[in-house]
C-alpha positions as a LaTeX table, in Angstrom:
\begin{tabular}{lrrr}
\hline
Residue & $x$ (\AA) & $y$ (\AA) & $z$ (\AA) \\
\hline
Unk1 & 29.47 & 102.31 & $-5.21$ \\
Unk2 & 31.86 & 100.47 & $-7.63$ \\
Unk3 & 31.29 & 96.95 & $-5.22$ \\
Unk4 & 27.28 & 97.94 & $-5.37$ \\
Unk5 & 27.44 & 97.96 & $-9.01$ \\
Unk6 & 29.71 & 94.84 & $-9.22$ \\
Unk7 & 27.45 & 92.71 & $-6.86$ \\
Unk8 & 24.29 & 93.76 & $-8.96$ \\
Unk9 & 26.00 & 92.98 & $-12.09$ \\
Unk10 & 26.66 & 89.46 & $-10.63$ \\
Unk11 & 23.47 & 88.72 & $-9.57$ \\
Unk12 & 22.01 & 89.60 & $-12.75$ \\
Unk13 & 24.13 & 87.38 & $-14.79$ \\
Unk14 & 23.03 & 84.71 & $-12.25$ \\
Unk15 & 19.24 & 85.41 & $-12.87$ \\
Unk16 & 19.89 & 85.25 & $-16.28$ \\
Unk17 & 22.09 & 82.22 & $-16.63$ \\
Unk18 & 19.59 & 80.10 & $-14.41$ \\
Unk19 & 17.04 & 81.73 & $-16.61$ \\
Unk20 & 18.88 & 80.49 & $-19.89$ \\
Unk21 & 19.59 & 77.20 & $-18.24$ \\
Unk22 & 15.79 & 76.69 & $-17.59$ \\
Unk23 & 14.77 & 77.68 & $-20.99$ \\
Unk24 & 17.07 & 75.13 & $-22.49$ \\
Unk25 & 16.08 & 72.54 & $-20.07$ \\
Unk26 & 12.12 & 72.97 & $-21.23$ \\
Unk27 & 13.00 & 72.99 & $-25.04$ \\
Unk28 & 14.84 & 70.15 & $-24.52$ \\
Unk29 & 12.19 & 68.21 & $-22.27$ \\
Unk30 & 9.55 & 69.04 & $-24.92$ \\
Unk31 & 11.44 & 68.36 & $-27.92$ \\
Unk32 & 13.35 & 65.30 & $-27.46$ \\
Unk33 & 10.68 & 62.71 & $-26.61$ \\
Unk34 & 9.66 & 63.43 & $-30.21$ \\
Unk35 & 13.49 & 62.56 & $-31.46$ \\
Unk36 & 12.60 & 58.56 & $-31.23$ \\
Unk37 & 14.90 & 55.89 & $-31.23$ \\
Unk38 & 13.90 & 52.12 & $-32.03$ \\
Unk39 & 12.46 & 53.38 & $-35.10$ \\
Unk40 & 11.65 & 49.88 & $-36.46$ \\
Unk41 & 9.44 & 49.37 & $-33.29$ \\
Unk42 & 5.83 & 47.45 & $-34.67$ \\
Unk43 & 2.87 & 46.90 & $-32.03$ \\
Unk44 & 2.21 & 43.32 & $-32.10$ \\
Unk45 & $-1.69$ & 41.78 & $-30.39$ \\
Unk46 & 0.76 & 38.56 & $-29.71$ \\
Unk47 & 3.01 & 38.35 & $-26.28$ \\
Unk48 & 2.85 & 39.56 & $-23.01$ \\
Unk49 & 0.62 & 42.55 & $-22.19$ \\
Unk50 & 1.93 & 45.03 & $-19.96$ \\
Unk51 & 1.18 & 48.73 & $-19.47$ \\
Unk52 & 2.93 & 52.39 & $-18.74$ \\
Unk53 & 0.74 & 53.90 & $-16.43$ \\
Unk54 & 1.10 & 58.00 & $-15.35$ \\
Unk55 & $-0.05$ & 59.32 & $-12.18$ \\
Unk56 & 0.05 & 62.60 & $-14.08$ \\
Unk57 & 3.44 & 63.32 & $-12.63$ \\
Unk58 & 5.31 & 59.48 & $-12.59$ \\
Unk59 & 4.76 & 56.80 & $-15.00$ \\
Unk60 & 5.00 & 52.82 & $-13.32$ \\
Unk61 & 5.62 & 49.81 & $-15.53$ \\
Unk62 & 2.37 & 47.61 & $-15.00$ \\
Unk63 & 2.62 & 43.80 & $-15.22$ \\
Unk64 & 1.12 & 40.50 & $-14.99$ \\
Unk65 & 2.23 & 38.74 & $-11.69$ \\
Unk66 & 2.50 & 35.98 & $-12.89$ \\
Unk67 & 3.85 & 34.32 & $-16.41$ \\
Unk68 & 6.41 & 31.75 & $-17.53$ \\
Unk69 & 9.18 & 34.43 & $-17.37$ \\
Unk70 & 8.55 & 35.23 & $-13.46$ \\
Unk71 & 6.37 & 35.63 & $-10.60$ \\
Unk72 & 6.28 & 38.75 & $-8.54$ \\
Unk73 & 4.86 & 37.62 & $-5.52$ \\
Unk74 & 8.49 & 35.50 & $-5.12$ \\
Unk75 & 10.51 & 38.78 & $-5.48$ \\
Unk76 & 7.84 & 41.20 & $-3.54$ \\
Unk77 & 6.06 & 38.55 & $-1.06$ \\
Unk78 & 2.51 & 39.50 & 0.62 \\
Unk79 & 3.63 & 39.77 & 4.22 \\
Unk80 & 5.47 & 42.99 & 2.69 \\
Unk81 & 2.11 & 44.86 & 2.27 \\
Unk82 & $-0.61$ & 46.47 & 4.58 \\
Unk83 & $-3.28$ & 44.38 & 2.65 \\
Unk84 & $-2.02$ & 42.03 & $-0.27$ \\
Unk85 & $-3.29$ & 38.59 & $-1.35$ \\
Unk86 & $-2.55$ & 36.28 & $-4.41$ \\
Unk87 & $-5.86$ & 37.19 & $-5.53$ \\
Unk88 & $-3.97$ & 40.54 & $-7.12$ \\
Unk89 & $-3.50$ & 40.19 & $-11.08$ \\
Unk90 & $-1.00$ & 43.31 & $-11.97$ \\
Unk91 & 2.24 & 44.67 & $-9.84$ \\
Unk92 & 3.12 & 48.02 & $-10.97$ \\
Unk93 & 7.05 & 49.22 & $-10.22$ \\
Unk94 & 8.34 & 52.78 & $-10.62$ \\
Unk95 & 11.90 & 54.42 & $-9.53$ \\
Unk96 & 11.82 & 57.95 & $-7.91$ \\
Unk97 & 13.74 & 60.01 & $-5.48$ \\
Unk98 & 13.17 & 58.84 & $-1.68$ \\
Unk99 & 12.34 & 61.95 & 0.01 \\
Unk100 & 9.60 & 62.05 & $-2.54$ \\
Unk101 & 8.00 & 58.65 & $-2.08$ \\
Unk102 & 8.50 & 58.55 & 1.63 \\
Unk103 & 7.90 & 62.02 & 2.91 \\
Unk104 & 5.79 & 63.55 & 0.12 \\
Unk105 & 2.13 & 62.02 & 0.55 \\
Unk106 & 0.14 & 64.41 & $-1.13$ \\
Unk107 & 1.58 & 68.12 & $-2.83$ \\
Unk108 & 0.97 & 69.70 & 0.21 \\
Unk109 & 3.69 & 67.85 & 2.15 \\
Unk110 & 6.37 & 68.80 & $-0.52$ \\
Unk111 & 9.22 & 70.91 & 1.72 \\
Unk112 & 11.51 & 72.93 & $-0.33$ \\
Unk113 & 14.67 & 70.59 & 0.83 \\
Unk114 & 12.82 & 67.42 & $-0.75$ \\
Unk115 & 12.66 & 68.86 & $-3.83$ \\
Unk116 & 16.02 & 70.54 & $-3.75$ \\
Unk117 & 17.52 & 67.40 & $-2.71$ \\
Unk118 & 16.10 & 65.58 & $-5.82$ \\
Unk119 & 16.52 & 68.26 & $-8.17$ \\
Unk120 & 20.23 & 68.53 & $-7.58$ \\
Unk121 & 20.95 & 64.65 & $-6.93$ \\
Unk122 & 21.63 & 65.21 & $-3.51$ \\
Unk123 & 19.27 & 62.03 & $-1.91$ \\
Unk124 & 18.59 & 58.01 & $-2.38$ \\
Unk125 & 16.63 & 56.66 & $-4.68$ \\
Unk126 & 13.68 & 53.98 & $-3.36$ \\
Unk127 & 11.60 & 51.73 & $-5.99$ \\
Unk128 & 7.63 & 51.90 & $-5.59$ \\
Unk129 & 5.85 & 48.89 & $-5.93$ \\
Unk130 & 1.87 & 48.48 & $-6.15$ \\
Unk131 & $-0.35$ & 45.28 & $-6.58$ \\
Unk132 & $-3.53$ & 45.49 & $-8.93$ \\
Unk133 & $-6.54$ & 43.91 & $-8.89$ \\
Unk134 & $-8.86$ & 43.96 & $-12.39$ \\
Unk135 & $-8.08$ & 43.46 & $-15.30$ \\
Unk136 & $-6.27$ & 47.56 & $-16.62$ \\
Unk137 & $-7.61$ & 49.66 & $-20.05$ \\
Unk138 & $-6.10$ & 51.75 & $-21.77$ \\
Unk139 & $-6.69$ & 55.49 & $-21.62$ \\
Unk140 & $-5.37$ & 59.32 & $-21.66$ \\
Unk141 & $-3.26$ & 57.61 & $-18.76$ \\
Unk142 & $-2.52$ & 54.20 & $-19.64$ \\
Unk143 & $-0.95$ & 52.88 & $-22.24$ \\
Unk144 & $-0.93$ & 48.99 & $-23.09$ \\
Unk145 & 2.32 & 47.00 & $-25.03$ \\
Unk146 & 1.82 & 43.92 & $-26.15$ \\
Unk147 & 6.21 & 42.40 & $-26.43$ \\
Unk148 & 7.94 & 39.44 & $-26.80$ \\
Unk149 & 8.80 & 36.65 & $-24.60$ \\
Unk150 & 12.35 & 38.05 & $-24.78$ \\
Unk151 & 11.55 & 41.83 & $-24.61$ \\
Unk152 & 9.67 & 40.79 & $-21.31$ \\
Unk153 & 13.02 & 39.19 & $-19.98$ \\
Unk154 & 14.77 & 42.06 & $-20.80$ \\
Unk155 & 12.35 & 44.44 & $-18.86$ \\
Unk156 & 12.26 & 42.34 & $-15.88$ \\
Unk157 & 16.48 & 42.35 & $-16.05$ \\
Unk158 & 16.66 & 46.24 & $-16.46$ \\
Unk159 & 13.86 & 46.49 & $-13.12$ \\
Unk160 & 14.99 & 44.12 & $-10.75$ \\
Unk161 & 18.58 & 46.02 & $-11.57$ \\
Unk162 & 17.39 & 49.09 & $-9.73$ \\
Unk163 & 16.49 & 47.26 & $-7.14$ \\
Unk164 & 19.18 & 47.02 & $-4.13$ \\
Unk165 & 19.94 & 43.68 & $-3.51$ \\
Unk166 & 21.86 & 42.09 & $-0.25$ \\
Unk167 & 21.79 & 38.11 & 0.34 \\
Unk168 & 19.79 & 37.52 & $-3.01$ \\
Unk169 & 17.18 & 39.88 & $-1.28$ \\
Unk170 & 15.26 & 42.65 & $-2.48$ \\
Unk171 & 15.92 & 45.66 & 0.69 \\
Unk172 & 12.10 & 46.47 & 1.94 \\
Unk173 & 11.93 & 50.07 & 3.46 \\
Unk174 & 9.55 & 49.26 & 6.21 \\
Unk175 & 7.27 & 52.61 & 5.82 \\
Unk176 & 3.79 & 53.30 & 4.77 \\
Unk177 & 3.00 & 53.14 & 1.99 \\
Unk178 & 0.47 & 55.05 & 0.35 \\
Unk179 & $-2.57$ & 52.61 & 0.57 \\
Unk180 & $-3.27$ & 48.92 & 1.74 \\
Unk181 & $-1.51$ & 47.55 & $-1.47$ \\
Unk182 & 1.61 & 49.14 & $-2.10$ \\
Unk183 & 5.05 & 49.70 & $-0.19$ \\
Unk184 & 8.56 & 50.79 & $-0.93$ \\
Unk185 & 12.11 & 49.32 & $-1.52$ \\
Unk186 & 15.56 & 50.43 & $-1.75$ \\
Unk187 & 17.06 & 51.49 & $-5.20$ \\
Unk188 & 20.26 & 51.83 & $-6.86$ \\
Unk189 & 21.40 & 55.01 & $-8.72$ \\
Unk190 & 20.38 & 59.09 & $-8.39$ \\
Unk191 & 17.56 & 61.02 & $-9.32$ \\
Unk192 & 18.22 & 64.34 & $-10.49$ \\
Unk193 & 16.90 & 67.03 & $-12.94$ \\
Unk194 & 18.22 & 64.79 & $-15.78$ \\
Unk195 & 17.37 & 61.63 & $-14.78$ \\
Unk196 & 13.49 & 61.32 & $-13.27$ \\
Unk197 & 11.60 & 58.80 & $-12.50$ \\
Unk198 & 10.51 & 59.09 & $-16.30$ \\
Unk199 & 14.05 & 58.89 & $-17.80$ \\
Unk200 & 14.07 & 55.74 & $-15.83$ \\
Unk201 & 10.71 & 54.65 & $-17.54$ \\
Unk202 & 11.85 & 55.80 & $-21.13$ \\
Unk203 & 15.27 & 54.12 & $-20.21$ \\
Unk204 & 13.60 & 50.70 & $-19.70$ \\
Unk205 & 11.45 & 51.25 & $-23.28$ \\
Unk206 & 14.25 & 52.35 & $-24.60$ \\
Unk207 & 16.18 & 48.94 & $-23.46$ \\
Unk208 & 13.53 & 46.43 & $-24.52$ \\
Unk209 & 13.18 & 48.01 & $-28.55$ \\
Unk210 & 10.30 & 50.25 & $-28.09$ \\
Unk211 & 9.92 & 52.54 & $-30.22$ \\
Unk212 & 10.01 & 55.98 & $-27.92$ \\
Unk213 & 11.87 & 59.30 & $-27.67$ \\
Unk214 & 15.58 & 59.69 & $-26.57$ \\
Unk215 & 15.19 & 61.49 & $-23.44$ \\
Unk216 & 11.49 & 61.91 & $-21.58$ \\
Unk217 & 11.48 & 63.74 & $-18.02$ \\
Unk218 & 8.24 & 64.19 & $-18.35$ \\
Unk219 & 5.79 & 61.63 & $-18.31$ \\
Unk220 & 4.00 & 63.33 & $-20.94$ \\
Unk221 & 6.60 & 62.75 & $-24.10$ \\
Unk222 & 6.07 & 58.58 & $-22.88$ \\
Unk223 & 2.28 & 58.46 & $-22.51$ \\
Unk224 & 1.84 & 60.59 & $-25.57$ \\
Unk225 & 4.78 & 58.77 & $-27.80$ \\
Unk226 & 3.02 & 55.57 & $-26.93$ \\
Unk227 & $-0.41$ & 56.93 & $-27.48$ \\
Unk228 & 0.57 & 57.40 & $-31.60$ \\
\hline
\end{tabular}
């Protein structure tokens, strides 16, 4: 009876403690993309225009392919799509968890292992890239920056670094991807509870002097921030 008793009062303080933990974890998820940092951010009309686009769920970066700083098409060529031409004005990158990108096609494919796997940091990490056509507008779901010559440099440094790289290549994961126009590549680094695929987004704001909040894993404290 004593070991019953023992065992329950374990598995209580379990329930509870994950219960506590989870509690904490939402607070903190809706309360610090409102702590900002890069306070003396200003919008500027002159620069480069890019966007932060949200699926609902992830947020991309969203970029002209081509400018003075880079081209695209040299770092994620045509031949690595289903259905992509230099006709396409916009190339939208965004850092996840593997299992999700590649196995996870729609909700109803989530498995319970995927998301465990992500959660707890347990998988790789792959890099989603998309090519646009049209010109993008800003909405509940899209947000348009306008930065510097510089800032832009800095962004592209902080993507193509979670990119993995062999031979001065980018490492294509030859898969489906979800449509005609977008495909995967490998990625440094883990995703886990703490660090999404929107930490990575706020990271990269965050990096360039945009003024956002200190920690976003949702994409919701990023599209919102940058919606003020």
């Amino acid at each position: 009876m004593n070991h019953l008793k023992k065992t329950l009062r374990t598995i209580i303080s379990l329930f509870l403690g994950f219960l506590a933990f989870c509690m904490c974890y939402l607070l903190l998820a809706f309360w610090l993309p409102y702590v900002t940092v890069n306070p003396d951010w200003v919008k500027s009309e002159k620069g480069i225009e890019i966007f932060v686009e949200s699926n609902g769920v992830h947020t991309d970066f969203v970029m002209p392919v081509k400018t003075e700083a880079i081209n695209w098409f040299q770092k994620f060529p045509c031949c690595d799509f289903e259905n992509v031409d230099t006709s396409y004005g916009y190339v939208a990158t965004g850092w996840g968890d593997k299992g999700f990108f590649l196995d996870t096609k729609t909700w109803g494919d989530l498995k319970f292992s995927t998301a465990f796997n992500a959660v707890f940091g347990l998988g790789s990490t792959a890099m989603h890239v998309r090519y646009l056509k049209g010109r993008l507008k800003e909405d509940e779901s899209t947000r348009r920056l306008v930065i510097s010559q510089a800032q832009y440099k800095m962004l592209i440094e902080y993507i193509l670094s979670s990119f993995k790289i062999e031979n001065s290549r980018i490492l294509h994961i030859k898969h489906p991807g979800y449509w005609p126009n977008d495909t995967f590549y490998e990625s440094e680094g883990r995703y886990s509870l703490f660090k999404t695929c929107n930490v990575w987004t706020c990271n990269g704001l965050k990096q360039i002097g945009v003024k956002i909040g200190i920690w976003s894993p949702f994409d919701r404290g990023i599209i919102d921030h940058l919606g003020r």
